[in-house]
C-alpha positions as CSV (number, residue, x, y, z in Angstrom):
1,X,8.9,-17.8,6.3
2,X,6.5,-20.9,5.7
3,X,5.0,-21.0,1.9
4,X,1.7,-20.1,3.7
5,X,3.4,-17.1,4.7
6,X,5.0,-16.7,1.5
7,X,1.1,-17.1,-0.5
8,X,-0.4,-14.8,2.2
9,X,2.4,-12.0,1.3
10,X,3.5,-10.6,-1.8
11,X,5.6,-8.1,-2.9
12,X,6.1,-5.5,-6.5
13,X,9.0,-3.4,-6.9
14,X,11.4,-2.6,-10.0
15,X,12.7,-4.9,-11.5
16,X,16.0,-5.3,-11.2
17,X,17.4,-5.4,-15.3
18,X,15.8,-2.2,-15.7
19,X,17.7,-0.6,-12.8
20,X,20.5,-1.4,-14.4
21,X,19.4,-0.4,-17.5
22,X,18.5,3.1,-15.7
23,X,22.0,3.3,-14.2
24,X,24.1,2.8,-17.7
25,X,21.8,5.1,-19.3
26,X,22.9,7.9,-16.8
27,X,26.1,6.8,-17.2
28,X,26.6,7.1,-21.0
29,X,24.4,10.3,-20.9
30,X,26.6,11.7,-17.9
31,X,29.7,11.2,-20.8
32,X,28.0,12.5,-23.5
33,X,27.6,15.9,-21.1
34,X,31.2,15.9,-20.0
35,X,32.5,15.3,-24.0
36,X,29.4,17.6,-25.3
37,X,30.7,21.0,-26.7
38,X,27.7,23.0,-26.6
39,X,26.9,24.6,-23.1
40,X,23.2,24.5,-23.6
41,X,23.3,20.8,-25.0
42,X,25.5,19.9,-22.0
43,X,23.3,21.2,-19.6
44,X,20.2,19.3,-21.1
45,X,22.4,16.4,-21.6
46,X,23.4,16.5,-17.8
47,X,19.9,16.9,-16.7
48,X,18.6,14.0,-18.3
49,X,21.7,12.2,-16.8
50,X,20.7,13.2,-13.3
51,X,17.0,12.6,-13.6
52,X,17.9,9.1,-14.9
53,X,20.3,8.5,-12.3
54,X,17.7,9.6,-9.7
55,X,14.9,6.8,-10.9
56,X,17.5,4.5,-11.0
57,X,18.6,4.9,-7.5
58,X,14.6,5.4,-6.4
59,X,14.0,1.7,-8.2
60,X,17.3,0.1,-6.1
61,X,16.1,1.8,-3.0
62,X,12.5,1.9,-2.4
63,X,12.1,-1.8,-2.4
64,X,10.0,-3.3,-2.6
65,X,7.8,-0.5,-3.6
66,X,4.6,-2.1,-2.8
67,X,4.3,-5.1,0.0
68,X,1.0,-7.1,0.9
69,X,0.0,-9.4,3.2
70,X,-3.1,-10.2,5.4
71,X,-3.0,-7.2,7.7
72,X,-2.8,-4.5,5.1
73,X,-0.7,-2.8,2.8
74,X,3.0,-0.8,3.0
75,X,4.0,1.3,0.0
76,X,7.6,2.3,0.5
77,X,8.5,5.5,-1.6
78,X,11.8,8.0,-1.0
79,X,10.2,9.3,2.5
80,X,10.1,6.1,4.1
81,X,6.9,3.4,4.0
82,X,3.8,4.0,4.8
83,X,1.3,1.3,6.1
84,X,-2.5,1.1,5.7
85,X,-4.4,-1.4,7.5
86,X,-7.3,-2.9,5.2
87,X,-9.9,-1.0,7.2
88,X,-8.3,2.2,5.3
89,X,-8.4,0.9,2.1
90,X,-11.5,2.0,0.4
91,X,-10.7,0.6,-3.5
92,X,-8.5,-1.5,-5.4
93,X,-8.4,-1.3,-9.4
94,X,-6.8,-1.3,-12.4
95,X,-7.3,1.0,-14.8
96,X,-6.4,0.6,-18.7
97,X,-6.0,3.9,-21.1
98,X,-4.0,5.2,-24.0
99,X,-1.0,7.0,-23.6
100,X,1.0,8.5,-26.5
101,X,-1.2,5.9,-28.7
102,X,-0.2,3.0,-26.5
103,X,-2.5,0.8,-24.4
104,X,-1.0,1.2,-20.7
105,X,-2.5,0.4,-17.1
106,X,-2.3,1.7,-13.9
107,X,-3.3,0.5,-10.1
108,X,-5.4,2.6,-8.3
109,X,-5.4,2.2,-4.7
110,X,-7.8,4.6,-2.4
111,X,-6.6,4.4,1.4
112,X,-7.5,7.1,3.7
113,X,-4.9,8.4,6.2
114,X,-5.6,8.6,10.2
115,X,-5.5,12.2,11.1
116,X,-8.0,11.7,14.0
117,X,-10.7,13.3,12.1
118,X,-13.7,11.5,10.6
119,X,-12.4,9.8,8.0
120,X,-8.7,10.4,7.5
121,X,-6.9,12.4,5.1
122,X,-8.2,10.2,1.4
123,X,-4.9,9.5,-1.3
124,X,-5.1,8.0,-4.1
125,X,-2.2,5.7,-4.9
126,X,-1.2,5.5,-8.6
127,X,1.1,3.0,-9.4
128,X,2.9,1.8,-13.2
129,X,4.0,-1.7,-14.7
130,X,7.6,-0.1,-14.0
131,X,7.2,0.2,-10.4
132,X,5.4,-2.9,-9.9
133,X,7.5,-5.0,-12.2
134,X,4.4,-6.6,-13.4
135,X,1.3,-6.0,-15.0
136,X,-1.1,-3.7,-12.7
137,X,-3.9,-5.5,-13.4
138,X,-2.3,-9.1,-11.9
139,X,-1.6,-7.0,-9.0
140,X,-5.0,-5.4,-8.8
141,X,-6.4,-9.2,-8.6
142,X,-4.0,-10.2,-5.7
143,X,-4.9,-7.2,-4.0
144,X,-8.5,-7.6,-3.7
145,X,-8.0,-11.5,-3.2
146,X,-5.9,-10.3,0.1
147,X,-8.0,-7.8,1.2
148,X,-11.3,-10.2,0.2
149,X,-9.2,-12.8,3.0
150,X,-8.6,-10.4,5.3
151,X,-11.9,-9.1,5.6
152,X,-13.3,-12.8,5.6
153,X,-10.7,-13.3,8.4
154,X,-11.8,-10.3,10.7
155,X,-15.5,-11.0,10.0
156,X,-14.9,-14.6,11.2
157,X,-13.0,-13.7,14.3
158,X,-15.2,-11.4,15.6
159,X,-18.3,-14.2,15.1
160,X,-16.1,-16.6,16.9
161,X,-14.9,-14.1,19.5
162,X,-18.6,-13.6,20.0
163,X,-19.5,-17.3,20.5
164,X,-16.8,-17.5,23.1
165,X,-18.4,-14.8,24.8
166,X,-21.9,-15.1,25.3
167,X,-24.0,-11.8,25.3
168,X,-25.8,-10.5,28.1
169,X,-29.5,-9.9,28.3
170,X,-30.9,-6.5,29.7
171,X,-32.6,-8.4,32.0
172,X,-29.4,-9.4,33.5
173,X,-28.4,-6.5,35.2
174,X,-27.5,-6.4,38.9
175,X,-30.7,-4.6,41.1
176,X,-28.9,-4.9,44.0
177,X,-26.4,-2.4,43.5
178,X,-25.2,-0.1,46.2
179,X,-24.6,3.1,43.8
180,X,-28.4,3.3,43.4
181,X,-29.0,5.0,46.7
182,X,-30.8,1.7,48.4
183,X,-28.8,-0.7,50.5
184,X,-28.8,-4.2,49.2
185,X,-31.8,-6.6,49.4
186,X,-34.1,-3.9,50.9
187,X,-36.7,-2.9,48.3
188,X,-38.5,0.5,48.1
């Protein structure tokens, strides 16, 4: 990959101390369960383990967990990825709020789905500083400097297609044509 290529796509996912952060923690909680000697403290114990275990696996597997480049979008989650061309993505933002007392922000991404319908099946993709690995709102700015290009792109290829390929006037048409009941170069 060129370092045009590399500018043009980025990537977000976990990072990577974290996972590993995740994966200890299950393990000292999964023997805390196994030496706990209270069956309901085991059992909550074990839980947590599992649960912690599970992001932990989700953050080494689904990466990255959001990819971007010219053409569009891919969020990659435990189902598989799933793409979205630019044309499909209605909004990009970052959204700051309290939680627990805290300041935290999110990205917001509205893409809609093609289901053959009008206008697709609409999501809303929320997406933490955990996932990304970064703060949402840097991401939010690559974002809508990507889809800016890409749009910018597609507007001047179709202008360029369209001086490449001159348009036709209505005047242009053939009269002579066979399909209109008269045989050629015999008027009514």
């Amino acid at each position: 990959m060129t370092a045009v290529d590399e500018a043009r796509s980025q990537a977000w996912a976990a990072p990577w101390p974290a996972v590993a952060l995740g994966v200890a923690g299950a393990l000292g909680l999964g023997a805390w369960a196994l030496a706990a000697t209270d069956p309901p403290g085991r059992l909550l114990t074990g839980l947590a383990a599992l649960a912690l275990a599970l992001s932990a696996a989700f953050g080494a597997f689904a990466r990255p967990r959001l990819r971007a480049d010219d053409d569009g979008l891919v969020l990659r989650g435990v189902s598989g990825r799933r793409a979205w061309p630019w044309t499909r993505v209605d909004a990009v933002r970052s959204v700051r709020m309290r939680r627990m007392g805290l300041p935290a922000a999110y990205l917001e991404v509205e893409v809609r789905d093609e289901d053959g319908g009008e206008g697709g099946t609409e999501r809303l993709l929320v997406l933490g500083r955990l996932e990304l690995g970064t703060d949402p709102v840097e991401v939010a700015d690559a974002l809508q400097d990507l889809r800016a290009r890409a749009g910018r792109r597609r507007t001047s290829g179709s202008s360029a297609h369209q001086r490449e390929r001159p348009d036709h006037d209505e005047d242009d048409q053939h009269h002579d044509d066979p399909a209109d009941g008269e045989e050629p170069g015999r008027g009514a």
